[in-house]
Rosetta silent file (secondary structure, phi, psi, omega in degrees, C-alpha in Angstrom):
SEQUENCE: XXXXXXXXXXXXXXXXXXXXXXXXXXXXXXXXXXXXXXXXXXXXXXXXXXXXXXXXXXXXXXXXXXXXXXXXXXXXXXXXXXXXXXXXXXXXXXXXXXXXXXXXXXXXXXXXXXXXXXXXXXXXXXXXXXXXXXXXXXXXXXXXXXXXXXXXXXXXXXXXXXXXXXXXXXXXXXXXXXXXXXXXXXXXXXXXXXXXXXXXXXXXXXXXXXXXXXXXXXXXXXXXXXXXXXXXXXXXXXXXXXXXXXXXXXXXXXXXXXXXX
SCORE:     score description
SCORE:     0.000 S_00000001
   1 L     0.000  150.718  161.748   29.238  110.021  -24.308 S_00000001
   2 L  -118.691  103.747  179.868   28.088  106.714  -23.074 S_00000001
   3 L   -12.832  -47.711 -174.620   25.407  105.734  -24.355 S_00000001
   4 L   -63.764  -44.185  177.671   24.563  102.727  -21.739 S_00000001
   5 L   -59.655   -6.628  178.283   24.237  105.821  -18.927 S_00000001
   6 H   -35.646  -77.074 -178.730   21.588  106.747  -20.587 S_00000001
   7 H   -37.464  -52.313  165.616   18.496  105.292  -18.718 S_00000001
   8 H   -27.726  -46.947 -178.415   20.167  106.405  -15.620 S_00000001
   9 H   -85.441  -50.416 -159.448   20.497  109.981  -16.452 S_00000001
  10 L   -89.703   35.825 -170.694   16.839  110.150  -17.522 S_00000001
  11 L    -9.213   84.583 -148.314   15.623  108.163  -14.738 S_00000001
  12 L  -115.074  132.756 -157.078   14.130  105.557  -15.514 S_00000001
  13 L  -123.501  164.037  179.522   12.976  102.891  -12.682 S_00000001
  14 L   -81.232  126.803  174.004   12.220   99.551  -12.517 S_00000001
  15 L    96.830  -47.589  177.087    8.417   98.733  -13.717 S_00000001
  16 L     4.967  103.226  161.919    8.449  102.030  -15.654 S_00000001
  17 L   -89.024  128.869  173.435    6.544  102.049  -19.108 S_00000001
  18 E  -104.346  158.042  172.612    8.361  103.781  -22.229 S_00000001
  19 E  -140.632  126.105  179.660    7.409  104.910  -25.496 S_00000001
  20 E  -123.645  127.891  170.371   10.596  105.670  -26.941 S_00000001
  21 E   -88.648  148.309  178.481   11.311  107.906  -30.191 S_00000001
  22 E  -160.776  157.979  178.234   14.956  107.488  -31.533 S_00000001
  23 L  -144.111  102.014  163.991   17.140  108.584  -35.079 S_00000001
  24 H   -64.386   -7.462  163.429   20.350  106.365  -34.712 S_00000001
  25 H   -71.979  -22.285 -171.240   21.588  108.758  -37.067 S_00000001
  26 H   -96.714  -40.636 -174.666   21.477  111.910  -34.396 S_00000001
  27 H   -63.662  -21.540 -154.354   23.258  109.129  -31.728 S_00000001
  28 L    55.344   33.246 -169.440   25.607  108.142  -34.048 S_00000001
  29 L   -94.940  117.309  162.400   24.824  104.365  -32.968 S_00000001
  30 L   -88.975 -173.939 -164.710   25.993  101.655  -34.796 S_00000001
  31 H   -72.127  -51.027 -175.777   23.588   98.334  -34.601 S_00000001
  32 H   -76.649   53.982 -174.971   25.645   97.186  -31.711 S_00000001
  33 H  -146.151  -56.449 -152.691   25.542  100.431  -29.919 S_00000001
  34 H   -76.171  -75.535 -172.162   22.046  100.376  -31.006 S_00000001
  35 H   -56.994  -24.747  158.822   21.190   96.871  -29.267 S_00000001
  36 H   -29.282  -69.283  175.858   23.456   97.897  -26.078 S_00000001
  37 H   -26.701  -61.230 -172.283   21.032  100.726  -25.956 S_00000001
  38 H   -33.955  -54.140  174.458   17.956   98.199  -25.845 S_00000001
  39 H   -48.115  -42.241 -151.933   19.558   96.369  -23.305 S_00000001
  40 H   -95.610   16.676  160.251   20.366   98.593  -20.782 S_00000001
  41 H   -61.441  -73.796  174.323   16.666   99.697  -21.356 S_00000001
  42 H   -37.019  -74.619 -178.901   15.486   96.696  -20.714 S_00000001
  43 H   -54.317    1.012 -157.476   17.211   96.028  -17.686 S_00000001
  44 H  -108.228  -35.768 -154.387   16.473   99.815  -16.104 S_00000001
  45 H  -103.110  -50.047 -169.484   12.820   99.143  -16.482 S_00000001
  46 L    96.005 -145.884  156.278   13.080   95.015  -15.588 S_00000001
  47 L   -87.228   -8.774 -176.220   10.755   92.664  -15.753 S_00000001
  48 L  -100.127   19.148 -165.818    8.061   94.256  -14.216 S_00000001
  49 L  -118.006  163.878  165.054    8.370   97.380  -16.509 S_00000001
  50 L  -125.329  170.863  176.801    7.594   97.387  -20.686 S_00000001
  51 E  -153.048  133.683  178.469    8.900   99.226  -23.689 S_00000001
  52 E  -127.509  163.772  172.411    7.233  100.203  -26.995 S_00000001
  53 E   173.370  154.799 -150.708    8.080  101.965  -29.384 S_00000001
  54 E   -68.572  149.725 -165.652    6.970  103.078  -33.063 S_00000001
  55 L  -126.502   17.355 -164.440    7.497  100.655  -36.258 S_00000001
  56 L   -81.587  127.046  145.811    5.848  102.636  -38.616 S_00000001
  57 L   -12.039  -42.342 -157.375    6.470  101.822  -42.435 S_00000001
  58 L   -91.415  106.128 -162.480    5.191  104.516  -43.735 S_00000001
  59 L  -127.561  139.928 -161.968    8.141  107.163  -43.689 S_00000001
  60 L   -89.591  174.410  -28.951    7.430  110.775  -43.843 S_00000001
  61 L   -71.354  150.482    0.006    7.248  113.128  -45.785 S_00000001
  62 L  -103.773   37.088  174.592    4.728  112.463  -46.644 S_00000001
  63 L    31.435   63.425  173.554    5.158  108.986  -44.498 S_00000001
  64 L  -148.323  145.656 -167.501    1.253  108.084  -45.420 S_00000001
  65 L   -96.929  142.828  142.718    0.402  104.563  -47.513 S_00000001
  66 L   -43.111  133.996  170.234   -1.755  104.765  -50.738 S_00000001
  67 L   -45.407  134.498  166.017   -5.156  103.140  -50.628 S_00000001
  68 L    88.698   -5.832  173.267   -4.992   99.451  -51.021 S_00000001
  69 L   -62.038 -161.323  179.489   -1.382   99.081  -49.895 S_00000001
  70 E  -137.736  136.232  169.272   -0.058   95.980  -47.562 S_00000001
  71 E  -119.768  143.667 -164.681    1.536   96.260  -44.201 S_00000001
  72 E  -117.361  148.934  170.406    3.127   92.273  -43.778 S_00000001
  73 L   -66.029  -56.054 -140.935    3.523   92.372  -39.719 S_00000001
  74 L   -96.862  -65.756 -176.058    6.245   90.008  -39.899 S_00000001
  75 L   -75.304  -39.740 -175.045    7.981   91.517  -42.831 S_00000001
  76 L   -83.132  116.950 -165.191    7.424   95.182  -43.216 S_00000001
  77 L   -85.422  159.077 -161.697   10.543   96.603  -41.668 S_00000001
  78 L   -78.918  131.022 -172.131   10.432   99.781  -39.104 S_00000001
  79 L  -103.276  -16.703 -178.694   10.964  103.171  -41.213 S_00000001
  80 L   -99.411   44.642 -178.829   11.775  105.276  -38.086 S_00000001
  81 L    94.684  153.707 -162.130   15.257  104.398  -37.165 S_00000001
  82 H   -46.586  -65.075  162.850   17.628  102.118  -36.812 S_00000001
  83 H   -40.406  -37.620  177.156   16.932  101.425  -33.251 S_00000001
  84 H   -57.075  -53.717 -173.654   13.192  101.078  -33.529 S_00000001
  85 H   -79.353  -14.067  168.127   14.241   97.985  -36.292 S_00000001
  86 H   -70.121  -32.372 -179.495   16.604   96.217  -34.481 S_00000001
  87 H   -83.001   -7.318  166.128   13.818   96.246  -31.014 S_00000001
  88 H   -64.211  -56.156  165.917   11.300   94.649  -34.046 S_00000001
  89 H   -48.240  -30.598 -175.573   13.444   92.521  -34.226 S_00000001
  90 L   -28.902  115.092  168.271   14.073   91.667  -30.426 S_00000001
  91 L   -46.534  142.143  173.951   13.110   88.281  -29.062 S_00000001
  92 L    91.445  -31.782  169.878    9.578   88.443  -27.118 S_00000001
  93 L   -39.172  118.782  145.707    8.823   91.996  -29.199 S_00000001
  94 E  -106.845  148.758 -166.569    5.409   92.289  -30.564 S_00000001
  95 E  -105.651  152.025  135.942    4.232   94.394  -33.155 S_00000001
  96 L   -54.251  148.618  159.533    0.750   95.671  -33.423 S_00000001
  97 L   -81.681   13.163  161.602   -1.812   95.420  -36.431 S_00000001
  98 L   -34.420  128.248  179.339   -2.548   99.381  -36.549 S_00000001
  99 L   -87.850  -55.790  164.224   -2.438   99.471  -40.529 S_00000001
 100 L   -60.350  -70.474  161.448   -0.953  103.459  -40.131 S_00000001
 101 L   -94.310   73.315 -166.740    0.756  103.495  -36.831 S_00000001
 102 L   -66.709  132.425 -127.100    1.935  100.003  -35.958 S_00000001
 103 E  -156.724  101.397  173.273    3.547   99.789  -32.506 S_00000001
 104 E  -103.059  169.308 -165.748    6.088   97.222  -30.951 S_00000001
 105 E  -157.713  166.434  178.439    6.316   96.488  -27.266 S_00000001
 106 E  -142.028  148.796  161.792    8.243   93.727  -25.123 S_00000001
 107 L   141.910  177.990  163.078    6.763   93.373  -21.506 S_00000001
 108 L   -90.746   32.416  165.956    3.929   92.522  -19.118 S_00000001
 109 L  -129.932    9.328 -179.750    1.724   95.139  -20.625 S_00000001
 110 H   -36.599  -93.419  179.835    3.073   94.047  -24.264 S_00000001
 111 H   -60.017  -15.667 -170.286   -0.707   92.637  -25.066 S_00000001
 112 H   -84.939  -45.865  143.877   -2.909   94.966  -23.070 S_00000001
 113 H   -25.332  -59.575 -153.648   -1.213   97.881  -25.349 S_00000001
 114 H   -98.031  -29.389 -150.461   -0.983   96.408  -28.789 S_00000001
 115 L   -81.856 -177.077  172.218   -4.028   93.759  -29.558 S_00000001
 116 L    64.702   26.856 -174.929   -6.669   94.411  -31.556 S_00000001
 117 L   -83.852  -20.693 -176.505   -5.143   97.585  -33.366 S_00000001
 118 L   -55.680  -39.403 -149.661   -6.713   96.076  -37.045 S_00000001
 119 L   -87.389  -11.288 -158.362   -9.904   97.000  -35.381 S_00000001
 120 L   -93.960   69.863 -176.256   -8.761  100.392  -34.431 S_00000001
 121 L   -63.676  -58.310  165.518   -9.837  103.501  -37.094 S_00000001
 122 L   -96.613  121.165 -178.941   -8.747  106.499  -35.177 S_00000001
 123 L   -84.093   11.952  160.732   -5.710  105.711  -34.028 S_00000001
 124 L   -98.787   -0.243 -165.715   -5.975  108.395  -31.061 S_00000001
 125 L   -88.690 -172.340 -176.157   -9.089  107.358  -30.152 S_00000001
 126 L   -92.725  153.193 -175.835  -10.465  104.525  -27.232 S_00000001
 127 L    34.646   52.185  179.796   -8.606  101.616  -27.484 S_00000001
 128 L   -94.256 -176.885  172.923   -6.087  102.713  -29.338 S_00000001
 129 H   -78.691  -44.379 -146.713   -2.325  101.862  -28.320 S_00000001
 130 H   -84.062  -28.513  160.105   -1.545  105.355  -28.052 S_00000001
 131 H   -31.821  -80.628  157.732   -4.943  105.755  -26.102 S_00000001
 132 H   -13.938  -51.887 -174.234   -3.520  102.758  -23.737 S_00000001
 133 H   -74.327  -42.201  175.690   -0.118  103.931  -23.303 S_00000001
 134 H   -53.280  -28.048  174.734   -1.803  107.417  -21.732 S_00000001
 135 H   -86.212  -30.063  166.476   -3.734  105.298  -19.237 S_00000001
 136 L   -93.140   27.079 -172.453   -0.875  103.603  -18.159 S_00000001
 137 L    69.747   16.546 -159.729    1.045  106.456  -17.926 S_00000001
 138 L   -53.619  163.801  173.450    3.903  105.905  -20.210 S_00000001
 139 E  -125.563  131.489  156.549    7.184  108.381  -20.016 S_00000001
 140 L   -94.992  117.918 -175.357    7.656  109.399  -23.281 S_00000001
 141 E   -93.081  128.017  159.611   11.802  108.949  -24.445 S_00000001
 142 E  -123.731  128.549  162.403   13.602  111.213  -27.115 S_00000001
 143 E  -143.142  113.580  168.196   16.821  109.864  -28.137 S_00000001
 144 L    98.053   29.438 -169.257   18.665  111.767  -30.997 S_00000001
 145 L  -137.425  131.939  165.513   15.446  113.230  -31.646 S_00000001
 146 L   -40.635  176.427  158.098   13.729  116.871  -30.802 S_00000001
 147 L   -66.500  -39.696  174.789   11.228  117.867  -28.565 S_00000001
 148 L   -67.915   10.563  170.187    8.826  118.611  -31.718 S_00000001
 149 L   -59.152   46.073  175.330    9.143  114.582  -31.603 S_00000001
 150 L  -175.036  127.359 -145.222    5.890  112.346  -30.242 S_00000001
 151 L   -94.961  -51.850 -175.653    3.407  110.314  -32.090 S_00000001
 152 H   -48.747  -22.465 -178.738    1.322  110.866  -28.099 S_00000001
 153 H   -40.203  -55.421  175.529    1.011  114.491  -28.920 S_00000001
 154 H   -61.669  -22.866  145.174   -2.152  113.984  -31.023 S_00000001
 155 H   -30.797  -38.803  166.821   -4.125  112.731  -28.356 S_00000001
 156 H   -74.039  -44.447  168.953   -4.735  116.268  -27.402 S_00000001
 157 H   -93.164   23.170  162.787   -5.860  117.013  -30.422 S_00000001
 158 H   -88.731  -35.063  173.093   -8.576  114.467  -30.889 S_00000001
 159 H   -42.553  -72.600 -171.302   -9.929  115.434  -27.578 S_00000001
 160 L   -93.526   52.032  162.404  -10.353  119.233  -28.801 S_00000001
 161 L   -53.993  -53.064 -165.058  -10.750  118.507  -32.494 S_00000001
 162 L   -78.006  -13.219  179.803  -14.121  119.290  -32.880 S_00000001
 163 L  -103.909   22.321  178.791  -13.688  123.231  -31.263 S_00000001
 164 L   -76.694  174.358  177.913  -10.315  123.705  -33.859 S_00000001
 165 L   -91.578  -26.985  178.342  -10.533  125.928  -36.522 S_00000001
 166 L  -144.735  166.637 -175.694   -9.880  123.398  -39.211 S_00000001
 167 L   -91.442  155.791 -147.959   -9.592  119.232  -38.444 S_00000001
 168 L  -118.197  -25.019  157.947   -6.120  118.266  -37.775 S_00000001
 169 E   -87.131  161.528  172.741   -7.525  114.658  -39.051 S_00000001
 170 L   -73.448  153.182 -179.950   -8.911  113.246  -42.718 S_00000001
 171 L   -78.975    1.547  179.389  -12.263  113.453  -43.102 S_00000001
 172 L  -147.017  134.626 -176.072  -12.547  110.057  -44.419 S_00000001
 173 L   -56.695  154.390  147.112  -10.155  106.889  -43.499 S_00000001
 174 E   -73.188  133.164 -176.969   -7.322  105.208  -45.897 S_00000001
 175 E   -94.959  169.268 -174.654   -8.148  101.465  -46.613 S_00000001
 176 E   174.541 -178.306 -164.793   -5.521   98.811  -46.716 S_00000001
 177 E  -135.263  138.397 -167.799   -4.496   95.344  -46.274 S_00000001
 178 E  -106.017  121.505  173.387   -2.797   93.772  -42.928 S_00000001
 179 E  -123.989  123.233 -154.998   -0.993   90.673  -43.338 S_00000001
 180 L   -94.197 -149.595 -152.796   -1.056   89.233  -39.545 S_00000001
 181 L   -74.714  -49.494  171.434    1.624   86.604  -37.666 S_00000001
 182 L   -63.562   33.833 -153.125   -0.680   84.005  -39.057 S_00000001
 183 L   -10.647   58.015  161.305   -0.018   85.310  -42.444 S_00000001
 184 L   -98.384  136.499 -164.733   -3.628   85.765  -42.871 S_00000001
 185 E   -67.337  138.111  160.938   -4.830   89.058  -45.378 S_00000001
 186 E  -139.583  130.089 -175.989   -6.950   91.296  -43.451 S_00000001
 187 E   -85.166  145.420 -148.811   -8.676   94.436  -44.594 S_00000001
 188 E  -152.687  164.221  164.745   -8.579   97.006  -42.769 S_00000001
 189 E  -152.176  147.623 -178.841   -8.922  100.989  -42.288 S_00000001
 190 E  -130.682  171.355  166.834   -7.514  104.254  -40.268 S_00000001
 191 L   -65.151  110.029  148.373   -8.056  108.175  -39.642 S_00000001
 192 L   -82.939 -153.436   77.092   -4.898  109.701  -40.640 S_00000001
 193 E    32.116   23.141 -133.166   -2.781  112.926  -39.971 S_00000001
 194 L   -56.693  110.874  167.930   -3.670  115.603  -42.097 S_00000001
 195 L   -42.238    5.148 -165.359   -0.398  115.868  -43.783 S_00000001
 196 L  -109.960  -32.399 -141.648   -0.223  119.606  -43.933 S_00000001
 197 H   -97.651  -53.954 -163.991   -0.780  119.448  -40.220 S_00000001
 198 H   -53.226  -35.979 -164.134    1.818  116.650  -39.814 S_00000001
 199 H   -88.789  -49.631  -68.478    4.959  118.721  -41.430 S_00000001
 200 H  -177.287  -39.604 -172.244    4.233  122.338  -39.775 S_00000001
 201 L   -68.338  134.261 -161.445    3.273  120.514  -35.792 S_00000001
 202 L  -121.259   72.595  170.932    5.511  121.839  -32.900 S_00000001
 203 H   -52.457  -33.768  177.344    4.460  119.530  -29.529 S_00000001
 204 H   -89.150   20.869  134.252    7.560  121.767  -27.847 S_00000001
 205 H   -66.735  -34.714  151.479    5.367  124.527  -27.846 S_00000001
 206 H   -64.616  -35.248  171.707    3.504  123.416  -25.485 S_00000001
 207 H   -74.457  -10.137  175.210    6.190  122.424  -23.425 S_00000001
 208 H   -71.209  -41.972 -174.131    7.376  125.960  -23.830 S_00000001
 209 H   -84.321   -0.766 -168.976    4.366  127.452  -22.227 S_00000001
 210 L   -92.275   60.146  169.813    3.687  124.548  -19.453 S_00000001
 211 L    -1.894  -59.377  169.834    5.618  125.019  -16.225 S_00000001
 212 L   -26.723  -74.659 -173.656    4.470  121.743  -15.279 S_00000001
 213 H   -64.890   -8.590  121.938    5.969  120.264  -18.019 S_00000001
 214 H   -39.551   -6.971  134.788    9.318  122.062  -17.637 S_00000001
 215 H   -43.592  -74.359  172.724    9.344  120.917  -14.137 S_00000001
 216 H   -81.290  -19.436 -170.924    9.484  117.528  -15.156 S_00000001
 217 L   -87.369  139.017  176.782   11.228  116.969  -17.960 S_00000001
 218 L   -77.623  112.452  176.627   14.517  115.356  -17.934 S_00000001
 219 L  -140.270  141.324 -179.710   16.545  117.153  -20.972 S_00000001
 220 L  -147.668  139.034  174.004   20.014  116.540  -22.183 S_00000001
 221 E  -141.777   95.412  179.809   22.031  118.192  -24.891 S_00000001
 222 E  -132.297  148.799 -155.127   25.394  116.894  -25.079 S_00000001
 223 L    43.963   45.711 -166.547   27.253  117.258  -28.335 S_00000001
 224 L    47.276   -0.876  154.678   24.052  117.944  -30.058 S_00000001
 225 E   -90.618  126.271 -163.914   22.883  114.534  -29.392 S_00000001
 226 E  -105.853  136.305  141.706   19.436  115.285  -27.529 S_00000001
 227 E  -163.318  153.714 -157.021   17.735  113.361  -25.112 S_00000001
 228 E  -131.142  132.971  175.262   14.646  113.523  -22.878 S_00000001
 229 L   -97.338  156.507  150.330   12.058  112.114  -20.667 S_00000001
 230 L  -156.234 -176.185  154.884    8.452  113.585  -19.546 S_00000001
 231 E   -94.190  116.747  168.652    5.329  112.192  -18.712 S_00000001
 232 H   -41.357  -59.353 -153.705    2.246  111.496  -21.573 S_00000001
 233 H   -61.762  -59.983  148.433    0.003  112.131  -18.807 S_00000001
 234 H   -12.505  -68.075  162.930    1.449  115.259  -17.820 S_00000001
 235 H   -44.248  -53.078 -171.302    1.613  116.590  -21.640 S_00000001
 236 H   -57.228  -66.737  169.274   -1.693  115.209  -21.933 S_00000001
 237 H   -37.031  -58.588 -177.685   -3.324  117.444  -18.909 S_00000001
 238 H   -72.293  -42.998  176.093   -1.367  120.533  -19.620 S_00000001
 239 H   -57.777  -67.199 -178.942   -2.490  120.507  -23.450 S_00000001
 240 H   -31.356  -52.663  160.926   -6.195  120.552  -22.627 S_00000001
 241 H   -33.571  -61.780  165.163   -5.835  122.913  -20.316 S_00000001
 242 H   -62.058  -68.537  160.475   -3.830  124.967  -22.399 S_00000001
 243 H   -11.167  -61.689 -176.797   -5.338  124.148  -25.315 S_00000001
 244 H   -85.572  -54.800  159.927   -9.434  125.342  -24.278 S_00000001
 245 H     9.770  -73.830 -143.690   -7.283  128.274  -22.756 S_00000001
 246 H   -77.927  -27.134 -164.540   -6.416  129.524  -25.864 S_00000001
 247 H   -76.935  -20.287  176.393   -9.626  128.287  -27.956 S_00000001
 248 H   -45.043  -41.218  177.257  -11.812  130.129  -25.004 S_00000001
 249 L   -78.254   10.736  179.918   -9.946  133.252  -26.777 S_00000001
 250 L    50.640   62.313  178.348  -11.061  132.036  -30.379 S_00000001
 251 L  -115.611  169.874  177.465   -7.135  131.171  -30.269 S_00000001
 252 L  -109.775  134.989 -153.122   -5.468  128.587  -32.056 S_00000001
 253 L   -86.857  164.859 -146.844   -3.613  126.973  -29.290 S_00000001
 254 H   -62.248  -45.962 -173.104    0.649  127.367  -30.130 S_00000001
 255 H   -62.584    4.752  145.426    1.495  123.698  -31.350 S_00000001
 256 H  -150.551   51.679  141.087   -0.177  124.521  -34.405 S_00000001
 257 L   -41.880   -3.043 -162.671    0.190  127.922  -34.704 S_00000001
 258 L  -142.089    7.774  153.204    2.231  127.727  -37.735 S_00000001
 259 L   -58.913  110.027  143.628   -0.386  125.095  -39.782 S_00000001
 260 L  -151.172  142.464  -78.734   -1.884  126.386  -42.412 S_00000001
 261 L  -158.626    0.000    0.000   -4.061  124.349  -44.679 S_00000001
């Protein structure tokens, strides 16, 4: 397969914003395969379009830092694939200061996305990146990666947290230390994951029951390397929807049907 067709197949436009998940391991990408990839990213979206995508450190299971640990900005290399660390690298790429989920981006919505994340405790929360990326509508990208795949998923359940049966977040934040481009220390704290919640969550459960979202999504499975497009906003709408659906029925709605705590 070639790789470079990618953007193409999953149509992707000029000014587009992505949040792209990727396991250069499922692509079989070597780093220059991997930086092709960027490219013809780049160029599909232009100049008027941006692309983020996650840098987090922290690599599951159970991908969560100890209290008191350091994330260096500069330094702490991307734990989620190959691709993700080579676009860290990327001239013009900025990373966020999100102490859990740290977030790089290239573009004109590059700062309107990422500052201020030190300041930022729930990271699903207002004026969070992943908040941000939902207002601007991001298309969420899988490349080598499932459908159970997307750090945006969890938006939905911070909305409808509080009617769950158990909290899908910690009840108390992890503290930690940020060291930013001005290698100044800054302390800092987030909400995580509930780790039980994290290993057991199925986001293509939702897309199983959504029309919508089956409607839209762009899916390719060729030689067992998967990739996909949808819309966050889209995902976002049909999980409420679904979602108080099921809890109207004292249900647990299906992407985490198969938690238990």
């Amino acid at each position: 397969m070639n790789l470079s067709s990618i953007p193409s197949k999953l149509k992707i436009k000029k000014g587009d914003t992505l949040f792209i998940h990727s396991s250069s391991n499922f692509l079989n990408a070597s780093p220059s395969e991997c930086q092709k990839i960027i490219k013809k990213f780049l160029e599909a979206v232009s100049d008027s379009g941006s692309i983020f995508m996650p840098s987090y450190i922290w690599r599951g299971p159970p991908g969560y830092p100890n209290e008191g640990e350091i994330f260096d900005v500069k330094n702490s290399h991307s734990k989620v694939g190959l691709l993700s660390e080579l676009f860290r690298r990327t001239e013009g790429v900025h990373r966020s200061l999100h102490y859990w989920v740290p977030i790089c981006g290239i573009g004109p919505k590059k700062n309107e996305i990422l500052n201020n994340q030190e300041e930022v405790v729930q990271p699903f929360g207002e004026n969070s990146s992943h908040r941000r990326l939902l207002e601007n509508e991001a298309k969420i990208v899988g490349l080598g990666v499932s459908l159970n795949t997307s750090s945006l998923s969890h938006l939905v359940d911070y909305r409808l947290n509080d009617q769950y049966p158990f909290n899908v977040f910690t009840d108390f934040p992890i503290r930690g230390k940020v060291i930013d481009y001005e290698n100044k220390t800054l302390n800092t704290k987030t909400i995580i994951v509930r780790p039980k919640v994290m290993n057991s969550y199925k986001p293509s459960l939702l897309i199983k029951e959504s029309r919508k979202l089956q409607d839209e999504l762009i899916y390719e499975n060729h030689k067992n390397i998967i990739y996909f497009s949808y819309s966050i906003k889209t995902y976002y709408d049909e999980g409420l929807k679904i979602g108080k659906n099921y809890l109207s029925q004292k249900a647990t709605p299906p992407w985490l049907n198969n938690v238990f705590l």
